[in-house]
C-alpha positions as CSV (number, residue, x, y, z in Angstrom):
1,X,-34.8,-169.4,-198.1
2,X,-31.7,-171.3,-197.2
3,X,-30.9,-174.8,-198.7
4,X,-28.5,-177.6,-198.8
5,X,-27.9,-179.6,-202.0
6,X,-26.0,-182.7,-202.8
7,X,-25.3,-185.9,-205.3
8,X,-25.3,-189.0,-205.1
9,X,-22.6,-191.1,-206.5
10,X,-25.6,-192.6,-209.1
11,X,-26.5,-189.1,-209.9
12,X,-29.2,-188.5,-207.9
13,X,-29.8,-184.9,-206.8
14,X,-30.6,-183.7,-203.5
15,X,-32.2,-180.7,-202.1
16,X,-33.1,-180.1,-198.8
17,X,-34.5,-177.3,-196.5
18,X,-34.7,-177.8,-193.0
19,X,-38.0,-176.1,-191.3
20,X,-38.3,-176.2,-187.7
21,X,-41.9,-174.8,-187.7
22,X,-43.5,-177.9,-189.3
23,X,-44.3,-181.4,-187.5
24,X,-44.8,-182.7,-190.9
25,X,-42.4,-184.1,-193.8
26,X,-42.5,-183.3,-197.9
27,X,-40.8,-185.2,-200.2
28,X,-40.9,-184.2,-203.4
29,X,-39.4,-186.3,-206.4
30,X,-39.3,-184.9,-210.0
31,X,-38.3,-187.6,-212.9
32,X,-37.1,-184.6,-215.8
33,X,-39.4,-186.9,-218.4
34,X,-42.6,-185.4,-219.7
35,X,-45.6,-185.2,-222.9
36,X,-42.7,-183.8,-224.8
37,X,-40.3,-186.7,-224.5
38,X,-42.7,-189.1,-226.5
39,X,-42.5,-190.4,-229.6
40,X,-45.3,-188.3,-231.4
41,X,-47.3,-191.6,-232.9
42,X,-47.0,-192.7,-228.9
43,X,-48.1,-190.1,-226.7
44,X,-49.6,-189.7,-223.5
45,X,-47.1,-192.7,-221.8
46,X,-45.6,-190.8,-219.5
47,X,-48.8,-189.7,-217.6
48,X,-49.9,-193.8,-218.1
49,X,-46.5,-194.2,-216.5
50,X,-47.5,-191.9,-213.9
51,X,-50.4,-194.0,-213.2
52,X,-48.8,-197.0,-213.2
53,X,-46.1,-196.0,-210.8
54,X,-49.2,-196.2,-207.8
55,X,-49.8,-200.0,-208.5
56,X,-47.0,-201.2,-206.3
57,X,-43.5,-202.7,-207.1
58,X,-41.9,-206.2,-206.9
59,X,-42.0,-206.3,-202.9
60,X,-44.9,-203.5,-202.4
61,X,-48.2,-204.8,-203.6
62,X,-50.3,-201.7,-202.8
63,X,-48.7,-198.4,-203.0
64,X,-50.8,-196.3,-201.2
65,X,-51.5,-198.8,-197.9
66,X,-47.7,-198.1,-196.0
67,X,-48.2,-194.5,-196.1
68,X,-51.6,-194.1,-195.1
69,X,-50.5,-196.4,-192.0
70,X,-48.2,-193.9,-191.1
71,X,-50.9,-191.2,-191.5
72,X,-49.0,-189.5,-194.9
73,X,-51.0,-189.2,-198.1
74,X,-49.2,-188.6,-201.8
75,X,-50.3,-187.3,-205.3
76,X,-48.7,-187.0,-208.3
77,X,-49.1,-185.0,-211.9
78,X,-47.2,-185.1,-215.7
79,X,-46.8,-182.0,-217.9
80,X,-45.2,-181.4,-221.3
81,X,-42.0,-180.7,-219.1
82,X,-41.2,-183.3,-216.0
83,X,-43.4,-185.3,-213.6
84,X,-43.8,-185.4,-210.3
85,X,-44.3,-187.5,-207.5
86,X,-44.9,-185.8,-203.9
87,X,-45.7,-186.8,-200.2
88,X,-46.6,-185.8,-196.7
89,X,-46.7,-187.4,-193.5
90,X,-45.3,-186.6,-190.3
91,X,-41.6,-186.3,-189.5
92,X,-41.1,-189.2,-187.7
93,X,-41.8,-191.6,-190.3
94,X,-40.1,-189.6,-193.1
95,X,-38.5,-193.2,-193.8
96,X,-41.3,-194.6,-195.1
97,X,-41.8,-192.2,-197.4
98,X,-38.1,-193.0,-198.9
99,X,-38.3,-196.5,-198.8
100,X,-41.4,-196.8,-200.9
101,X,-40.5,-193.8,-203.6
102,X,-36.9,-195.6,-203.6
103,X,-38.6,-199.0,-204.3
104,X,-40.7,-198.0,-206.8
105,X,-37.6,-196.1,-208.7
106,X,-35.9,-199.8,-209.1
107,X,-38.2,-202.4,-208.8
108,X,-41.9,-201.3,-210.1
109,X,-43.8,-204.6,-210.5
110,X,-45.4,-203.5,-214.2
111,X,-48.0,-206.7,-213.4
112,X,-50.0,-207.4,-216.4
113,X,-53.7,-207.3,-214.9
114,X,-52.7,-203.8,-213.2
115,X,-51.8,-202.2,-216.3
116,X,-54.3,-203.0,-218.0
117,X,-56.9,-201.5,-215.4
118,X,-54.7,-198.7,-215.4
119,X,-54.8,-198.3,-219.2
120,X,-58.2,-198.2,-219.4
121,X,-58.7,-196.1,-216.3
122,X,-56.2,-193.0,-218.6
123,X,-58.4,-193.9,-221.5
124,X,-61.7,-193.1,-219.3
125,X,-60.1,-190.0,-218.6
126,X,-59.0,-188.8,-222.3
127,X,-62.6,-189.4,-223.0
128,X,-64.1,-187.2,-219.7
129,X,-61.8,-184.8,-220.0
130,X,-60.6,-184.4,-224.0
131,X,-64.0,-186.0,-225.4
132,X,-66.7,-185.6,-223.7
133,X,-66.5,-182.0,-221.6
134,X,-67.2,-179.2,-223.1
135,X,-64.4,-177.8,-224.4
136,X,-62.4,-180.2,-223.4
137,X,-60.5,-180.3,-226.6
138,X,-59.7,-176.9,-226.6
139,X,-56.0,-176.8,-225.6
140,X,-55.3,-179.9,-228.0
141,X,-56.4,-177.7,-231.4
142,X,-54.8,-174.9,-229.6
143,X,-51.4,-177.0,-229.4
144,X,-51.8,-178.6,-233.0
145,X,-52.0,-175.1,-234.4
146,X,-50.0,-172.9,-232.7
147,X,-46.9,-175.8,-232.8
148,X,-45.5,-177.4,-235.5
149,X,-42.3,-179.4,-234.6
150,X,-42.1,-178.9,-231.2
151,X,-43.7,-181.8,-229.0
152,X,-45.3,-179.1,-227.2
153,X,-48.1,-179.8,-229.8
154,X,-49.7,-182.1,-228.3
155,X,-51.0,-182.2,-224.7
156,X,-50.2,-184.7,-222.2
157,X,-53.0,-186.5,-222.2
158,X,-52.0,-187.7,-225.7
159,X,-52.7,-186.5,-229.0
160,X,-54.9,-189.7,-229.9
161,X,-56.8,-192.3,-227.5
162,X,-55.5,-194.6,-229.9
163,X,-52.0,-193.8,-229.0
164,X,-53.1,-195.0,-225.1
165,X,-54.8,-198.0,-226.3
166,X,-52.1,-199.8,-228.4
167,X,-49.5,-199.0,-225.5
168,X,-48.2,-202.6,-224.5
169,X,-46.6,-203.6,-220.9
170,X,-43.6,-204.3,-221.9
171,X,-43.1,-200.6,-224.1
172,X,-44.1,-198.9,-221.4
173,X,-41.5,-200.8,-219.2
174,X,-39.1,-199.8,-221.8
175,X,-40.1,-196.1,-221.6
176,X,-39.7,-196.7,-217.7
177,X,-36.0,-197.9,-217.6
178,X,-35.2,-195.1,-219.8
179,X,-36.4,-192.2,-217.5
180,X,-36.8,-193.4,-214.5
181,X,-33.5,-193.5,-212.8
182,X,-31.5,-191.8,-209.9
183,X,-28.9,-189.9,-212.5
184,X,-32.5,-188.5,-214.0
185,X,-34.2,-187.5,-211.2
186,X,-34.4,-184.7,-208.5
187,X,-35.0,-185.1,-204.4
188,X,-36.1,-182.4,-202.4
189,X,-37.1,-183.0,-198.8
190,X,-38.4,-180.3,-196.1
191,X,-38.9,-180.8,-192.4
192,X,-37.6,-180.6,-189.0
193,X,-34.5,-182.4,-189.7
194,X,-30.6,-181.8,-189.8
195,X,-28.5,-182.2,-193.1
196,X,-26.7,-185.0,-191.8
197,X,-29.6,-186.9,-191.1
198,X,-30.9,-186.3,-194.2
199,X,-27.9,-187.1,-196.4
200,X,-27.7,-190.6,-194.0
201,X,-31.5,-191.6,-194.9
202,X,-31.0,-190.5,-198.1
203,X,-28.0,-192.9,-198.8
204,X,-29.5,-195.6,-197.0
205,X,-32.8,-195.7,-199.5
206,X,-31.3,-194.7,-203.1
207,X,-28.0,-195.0,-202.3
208,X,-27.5,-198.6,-203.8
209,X,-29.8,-198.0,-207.0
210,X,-28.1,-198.1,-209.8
211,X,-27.5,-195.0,-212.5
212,X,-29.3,-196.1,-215.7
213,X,-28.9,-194.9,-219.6
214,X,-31.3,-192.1,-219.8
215,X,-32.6,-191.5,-223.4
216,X,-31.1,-188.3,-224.8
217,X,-33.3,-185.6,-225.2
218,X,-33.6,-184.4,-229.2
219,X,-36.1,-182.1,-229.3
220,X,-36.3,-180.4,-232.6
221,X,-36.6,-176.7,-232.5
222,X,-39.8,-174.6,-233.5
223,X,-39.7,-172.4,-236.2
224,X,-40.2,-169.0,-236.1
225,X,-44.0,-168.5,-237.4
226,X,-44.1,-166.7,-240.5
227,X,-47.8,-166.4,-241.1
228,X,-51.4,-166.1,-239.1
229,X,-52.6,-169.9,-238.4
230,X,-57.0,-169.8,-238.3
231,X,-58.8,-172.6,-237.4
232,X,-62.3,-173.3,-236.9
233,X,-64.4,-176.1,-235.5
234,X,-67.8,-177.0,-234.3
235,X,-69.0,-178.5,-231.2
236,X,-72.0,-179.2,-228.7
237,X,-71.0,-176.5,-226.5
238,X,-73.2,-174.4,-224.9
239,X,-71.5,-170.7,-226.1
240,X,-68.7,-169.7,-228.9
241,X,-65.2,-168.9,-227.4
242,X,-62.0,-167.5,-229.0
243,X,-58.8,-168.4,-228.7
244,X,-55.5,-166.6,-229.6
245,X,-52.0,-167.8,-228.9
246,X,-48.9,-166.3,-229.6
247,X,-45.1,-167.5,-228.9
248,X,-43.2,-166.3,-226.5
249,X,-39.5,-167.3,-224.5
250,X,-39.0,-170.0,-222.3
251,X,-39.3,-170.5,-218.4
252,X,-35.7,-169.1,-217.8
253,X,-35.8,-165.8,-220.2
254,X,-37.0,-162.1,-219.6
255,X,-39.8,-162.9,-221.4
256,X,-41.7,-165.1,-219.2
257,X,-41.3,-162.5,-216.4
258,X,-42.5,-159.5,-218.7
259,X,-45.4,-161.4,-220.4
260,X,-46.7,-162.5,-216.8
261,X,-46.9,-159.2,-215.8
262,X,-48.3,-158.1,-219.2
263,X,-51.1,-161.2,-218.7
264,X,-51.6,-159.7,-215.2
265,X,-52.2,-155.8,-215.9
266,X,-54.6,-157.3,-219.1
267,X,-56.3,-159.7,-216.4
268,X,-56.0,-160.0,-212.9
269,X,-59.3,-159.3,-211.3
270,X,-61.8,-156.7,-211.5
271,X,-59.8,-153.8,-212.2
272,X,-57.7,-155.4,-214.8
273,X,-57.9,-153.7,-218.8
274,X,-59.6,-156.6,-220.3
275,X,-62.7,-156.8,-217.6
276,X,-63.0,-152.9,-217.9
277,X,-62.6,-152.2,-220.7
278,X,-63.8,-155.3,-222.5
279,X,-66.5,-157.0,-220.4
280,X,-68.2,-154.2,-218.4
281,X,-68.1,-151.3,-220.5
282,X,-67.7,-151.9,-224.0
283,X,-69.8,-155.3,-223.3
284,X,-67.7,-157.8,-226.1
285,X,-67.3,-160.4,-223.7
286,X,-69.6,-162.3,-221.1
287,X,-65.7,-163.4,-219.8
288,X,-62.4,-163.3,-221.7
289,X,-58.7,-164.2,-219.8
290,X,-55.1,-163.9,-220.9
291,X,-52.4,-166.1,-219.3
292,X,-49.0,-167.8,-220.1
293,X,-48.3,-171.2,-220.0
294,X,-44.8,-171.0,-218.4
295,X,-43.1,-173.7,-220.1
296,X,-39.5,-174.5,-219.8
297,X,-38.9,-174.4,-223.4
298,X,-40.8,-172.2,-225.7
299,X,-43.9,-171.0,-224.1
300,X,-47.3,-169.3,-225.2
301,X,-49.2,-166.2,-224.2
302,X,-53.0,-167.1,-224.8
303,X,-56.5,-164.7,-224.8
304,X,-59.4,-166.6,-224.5
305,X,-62.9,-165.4,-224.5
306,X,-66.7,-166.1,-224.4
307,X,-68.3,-162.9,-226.2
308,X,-71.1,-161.8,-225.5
309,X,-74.4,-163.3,-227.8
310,X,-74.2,-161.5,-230.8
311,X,-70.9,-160.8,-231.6
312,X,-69.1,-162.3,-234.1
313,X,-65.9,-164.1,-233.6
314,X,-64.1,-161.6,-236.3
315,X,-65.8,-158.3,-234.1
316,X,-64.2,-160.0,-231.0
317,X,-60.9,-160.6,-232.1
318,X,-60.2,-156.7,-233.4
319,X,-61.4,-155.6,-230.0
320,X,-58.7,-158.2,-228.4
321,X,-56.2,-156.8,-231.1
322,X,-57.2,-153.1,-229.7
323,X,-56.4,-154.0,-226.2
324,X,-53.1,-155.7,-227.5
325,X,-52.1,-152.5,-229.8
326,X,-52.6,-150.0,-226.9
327,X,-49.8,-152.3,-225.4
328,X,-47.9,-151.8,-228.3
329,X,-48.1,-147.8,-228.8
330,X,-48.5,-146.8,-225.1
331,X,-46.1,-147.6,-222.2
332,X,-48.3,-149.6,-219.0
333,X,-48.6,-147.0,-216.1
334,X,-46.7,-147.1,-213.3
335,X,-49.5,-147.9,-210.9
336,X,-50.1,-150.7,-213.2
337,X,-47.1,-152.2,-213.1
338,X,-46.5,-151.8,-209.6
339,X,-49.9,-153.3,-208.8
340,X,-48.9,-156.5,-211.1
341,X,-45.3,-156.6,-209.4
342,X,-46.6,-156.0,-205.9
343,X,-49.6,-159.3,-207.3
344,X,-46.8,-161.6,-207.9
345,X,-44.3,-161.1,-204.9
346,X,-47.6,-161.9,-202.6
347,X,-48.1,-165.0,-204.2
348,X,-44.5,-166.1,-204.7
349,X,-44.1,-164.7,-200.6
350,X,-47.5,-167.2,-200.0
351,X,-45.9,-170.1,-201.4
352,X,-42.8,-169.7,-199.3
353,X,-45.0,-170.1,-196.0
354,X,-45.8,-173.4,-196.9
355,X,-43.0,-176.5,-196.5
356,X,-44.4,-178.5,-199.5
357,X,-44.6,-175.4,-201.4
358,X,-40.9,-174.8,-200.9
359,X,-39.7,-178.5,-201.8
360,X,-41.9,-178.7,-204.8
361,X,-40.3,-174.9,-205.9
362,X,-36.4,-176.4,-205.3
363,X,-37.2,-179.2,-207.4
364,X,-38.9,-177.3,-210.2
365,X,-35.6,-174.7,-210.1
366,X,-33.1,-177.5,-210.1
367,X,-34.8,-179.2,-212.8
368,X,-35.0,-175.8,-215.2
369,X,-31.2,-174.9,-214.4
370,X,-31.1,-172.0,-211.6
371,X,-32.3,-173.0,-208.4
372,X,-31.0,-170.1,-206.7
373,X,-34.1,-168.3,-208.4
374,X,-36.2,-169.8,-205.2
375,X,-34.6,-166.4,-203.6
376,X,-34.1,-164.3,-206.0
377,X,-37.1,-164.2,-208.8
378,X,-39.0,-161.7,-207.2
379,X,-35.7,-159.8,-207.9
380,X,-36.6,-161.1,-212.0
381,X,-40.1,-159.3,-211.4
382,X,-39.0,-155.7,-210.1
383,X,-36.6,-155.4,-212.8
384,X,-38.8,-155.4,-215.7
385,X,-39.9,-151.7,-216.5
386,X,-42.7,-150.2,-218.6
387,X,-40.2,-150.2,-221.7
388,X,-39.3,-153.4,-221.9
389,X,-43.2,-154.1,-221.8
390,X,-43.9,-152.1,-224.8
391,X,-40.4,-153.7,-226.8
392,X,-41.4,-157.2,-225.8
393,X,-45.2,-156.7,-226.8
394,X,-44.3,-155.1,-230.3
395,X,-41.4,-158.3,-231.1
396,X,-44.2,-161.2,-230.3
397,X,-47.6,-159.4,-230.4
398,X,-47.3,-159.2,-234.5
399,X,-50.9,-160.6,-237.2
400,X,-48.7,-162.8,-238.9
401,X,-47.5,-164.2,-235.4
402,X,-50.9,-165.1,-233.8
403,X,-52.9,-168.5,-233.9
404,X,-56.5,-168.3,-234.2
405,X,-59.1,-170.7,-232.7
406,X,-63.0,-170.3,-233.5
407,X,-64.3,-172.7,-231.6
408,X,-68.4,-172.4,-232.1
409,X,-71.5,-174.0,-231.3
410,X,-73.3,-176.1,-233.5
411,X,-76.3,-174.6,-234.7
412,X,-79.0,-177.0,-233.0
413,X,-81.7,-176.2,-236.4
């Protein structure tokens, strides 16, 4: 897919991909601050920033009312890693779009009564989602267990509602001028447009803003785990469920390409190892997944499962371990691996017929260091052979490696 980047004198960094096929415009704007840039006794601001960043600015009241004018609609979303702001709407009012995501990057209103409807409105949602859902909590002991300095540990949601609820206006507009800046965030833009055009709309709306001082990032390093982690808890849930995490590299190393393929042999569909073997003829599991989480800095691979009534969580764990040892002795076949391969091409290949898609993927690439891997990490996939699966699975599939989650239900007697 071709491209066109360029800077701004304030930092700002500009992607763009022209696409004749499309009457529509995306703009996609990544801010490289996440969960894991929080102060660990203050967590979950930067998805209450998120929030707050749709309340208008100092000369936009409401957000959301200019775009939907001009028949565009928007969306946003935080992770441990970056967030990110994105919009459609068609081509001919592509300004729009850059004059409000311009004005909100210099000028956000942070109005008292709005923040604190929007404070309470992320608290709501640590208690549907973290609280109150089954389960819900399931990621957040996962985290807390399997890291121990990283701020990967906690999810971005925050660690504690507490932390949401003493958040004040004006630390939040602290945490705002700190990270929100042009010389800390990435532009990418698709559509039906020339690079000229672009690079004079583009001046015109951030142009002007000025380059902040971003907060360094210190992130202190995990250490190498030394020693099984167990945990167990009880909840009202409905069934018991495993959960089993180990370490693995981060977004830009071999290993996240290997261990997705490894995750997609063990579970991708019907035919995968983990539903034959596991779920329809040995019958340990009701339904059992394995997946990575694909972070840019140190990731996790993760099993979970529901087994089947009966079974205890010890018995389901060996047969998980026996499914993870046959990975270790034996090399995948080659139908396997070009079944996962051949998997993961489609869906990088389905993406790419999509303009959003591709301005979402340039920012995410520019933001982890190598976007020329929007046209060549298929490239990543087809290189990874049935050896290196079977090295990479003995170095980070190891007992004293693994965190354990028993999460059961409460006996209702």
């Amino acid at each position: 897919m071709h491209y066109d980047k360029f800077t701004l004198e304030n930092g700002l960094r500009v992607l763009f991909h022209q696409d004749k096929n499309t009457p529509i415009a995306a703009i996609n704007l990544i801010y490289d601050v996440g969960a894991k840039d929080e102060d660990p006794e203050k967590t979950g601001w930067a998805h209450l920033l998120e929030h707050l960043m749709f309340e208008g600015s100092l000369n936009i009241d409401e957000f959301d009312l200019p775009l939907q004018k001009v028949g565009g609609s928007n969306n946003a979303f935080t992770n441990n890693d970056y967030t990110n702001y994105y919009m459609t709407l068609p081509k001919e009012n592509i300004e729009t779009a850059l004059w409000l995501e311009s004005d909100r990057m210099i000028s956000l209103a942070f109005d008292k009564k709005k923040f604190e409807t929007q404070k309470s409105v992320v608290i709501e949602e640590f208690k549907q989602t973290a609280l109150n859902e089954p389960y819900g909590d399931d990621m957040m002991l996962l985290r807390e267990l399997a890291y121990k300095k990283h701020p990967y540990r906690w999810s971005t949601i925050g660690r504690e509602i507490s932390h949401i609820e003493k958040a004040t206006l004006e630390a939040i507009k602290e945490f705002y001028f700190h990270h929100y800046a042009p010389n800390n965030a990435i532009l990418s833009i698709g559509g039906n447009f020339t690079l000229e055009y672009i690079k004079e709309i583009v001046q015109k709306w951030f142009g002007d803003i000025p380059a902040r001082e971003i907060s360094k990032r210190k992130l202190p390093e995990e250490p190498e785990q030394t020693e099984r982690r167990e945990l167990t808890v009880y909840r009202k849930v409905p069934f018991d469920m495993i959960y089993m995490s180990f370490h693995c590299g981060s977004r830009l190393d071999d290993d996240y390409y290997i261990f997705d393929i490894i995750t997609d042999v063990l579970d991708d569909g019907k035919s995968s190892r983990l539903y034959q073997r596991l779920v329809k003829d040995k019958h340990i599991f009701d339904d059992i997944e394995a997946f990575i989480t694909g972070n840019n800095d140190l990731g996790m691979v993760i099993f979970s499962g529901r087994p089947v009534e009966g079974i205890s969580m010890e018995e389901a764990e060996k047969y998980i371990w026996q499914e993870i040892d046959d990975l270790k002795n034996n090399f995948v076949t080659q139908n396997e691996l070009t079944k996962s391969i051949n998997s993961l091409e489609f869906s990088l290949a389905y993406l790419e017929t999509k303009v959003t898609s591709k301005v979402s993927s340039l920012g995410f690439y520019e933001l982890i260091g190598d976007v020329d891997l929007i046209n060549n990490e298929k490239e990543r996939y087809t290189r990874v052979t049935a050896g290196q699966i079977k090295k990479a699975a003995n170095r980070v599939f190891q007992p004293e490696k693994v965190s354990v989650l028993y999460y059961l239900a409460e006996n209702e007697e």
